[in-house]
N, C-alpha and C positions, 0 to 999 in steps of 0.2 A: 504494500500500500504506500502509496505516494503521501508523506509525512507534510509535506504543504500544502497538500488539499486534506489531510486531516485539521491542522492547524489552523488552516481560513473555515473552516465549516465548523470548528471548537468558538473560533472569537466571534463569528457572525449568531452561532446559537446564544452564544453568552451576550452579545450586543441588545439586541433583538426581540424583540415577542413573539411569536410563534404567529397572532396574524399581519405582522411586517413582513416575515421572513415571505410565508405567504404569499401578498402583492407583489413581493420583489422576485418571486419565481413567476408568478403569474405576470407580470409587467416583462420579463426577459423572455418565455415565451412568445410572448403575442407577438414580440418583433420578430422571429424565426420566420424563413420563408418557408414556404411548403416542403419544398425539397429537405432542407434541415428538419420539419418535422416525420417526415416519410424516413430518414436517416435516424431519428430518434427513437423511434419505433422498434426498427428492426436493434440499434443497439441496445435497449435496453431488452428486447427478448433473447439477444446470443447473449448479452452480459458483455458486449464487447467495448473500446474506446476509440472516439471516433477519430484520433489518430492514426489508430492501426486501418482503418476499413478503410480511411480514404490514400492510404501509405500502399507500400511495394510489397511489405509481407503477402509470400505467398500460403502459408498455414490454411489447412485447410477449412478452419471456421471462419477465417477471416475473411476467403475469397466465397467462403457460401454466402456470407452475410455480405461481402459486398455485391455478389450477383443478382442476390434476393432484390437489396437496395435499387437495383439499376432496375429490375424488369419492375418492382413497385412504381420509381419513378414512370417507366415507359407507359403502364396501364393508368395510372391516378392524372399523370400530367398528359394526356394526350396532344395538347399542342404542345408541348415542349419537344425542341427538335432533341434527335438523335447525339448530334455534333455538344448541344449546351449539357445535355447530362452527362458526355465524357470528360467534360470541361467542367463540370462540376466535380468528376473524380479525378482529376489531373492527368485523362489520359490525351491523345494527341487527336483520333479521331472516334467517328459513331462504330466501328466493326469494332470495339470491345463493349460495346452497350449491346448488339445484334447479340454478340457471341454467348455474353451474361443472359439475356433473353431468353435464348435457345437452351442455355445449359437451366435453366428454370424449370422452364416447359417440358424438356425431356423427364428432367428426374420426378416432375408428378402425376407422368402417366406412370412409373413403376415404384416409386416409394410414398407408402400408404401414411409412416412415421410425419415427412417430408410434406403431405399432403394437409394434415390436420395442424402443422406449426405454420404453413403457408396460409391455410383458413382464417386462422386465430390472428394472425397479422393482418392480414386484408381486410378482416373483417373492421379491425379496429382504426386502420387508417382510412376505410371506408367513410366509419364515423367521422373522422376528421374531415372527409371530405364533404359531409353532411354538411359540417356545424359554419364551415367557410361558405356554404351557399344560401 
């Protein structure tokens, strides 16, 4: 565990009231764009950091969850081009968004595991996408 984000989140609870602390998540929220919420989703159900998903590690939960991230982005954002959601993950062009896609779609016509964690995510950024309209 990273000792200075224990430290800032120990002085900010002891600052703080609990419905400050509150607002001030809920105020940092609202300015997230879509896409950083669709990315928050998926890492908070791998448990992942959003350094590593949008970084070079190739590990394998890393590259699930950021696949997952890329074909969310491509179904929830439909006008969002190809080109801006690689650029969104620092990549060069849209054939690693195509490729993320494809490796999505395949693995849940055969993993049933893979099918019900992909439900449970969708369903919920779904919601999100509700509550923006």
């Amino acid at each position: 565990m990273n000792y200075e984000v224990v430290r800032e989140a120990f002085i900010l609870a002891t600052n703080y009231t609990q419905d400050e602390l509150k607002n001030m998540l809920e105020e940092h929220y609202s300015q997230l764009t879509f896409e950083d919420k669709i990315l928050d989703v998926v890492l908070r159900y791998y448990k992942s950091d959003r350094k590593e998903v949008l970084g070079q590690k190739r590990h394998p939960e890393l590259v699930e969850a950021r696949h997952l991230t890329m074909h969310m982005m491509r179904k929830h954002l439909a006008d969002k081009k190809l080109k801006a959601i690689a650029k969104y993950f620092g990549k060069k062009d849209h054939s690693t968004v195509i490729h993320a896609d494809k490796s999505v779609r395949d693995r849940l016509f055969y993993d049933e595991k893979y099918q019900q964690q992909y439900e449970e995510i969708d369903n919920i950024i779904s919601k999100l996408t509700e509550t923006l309209a």
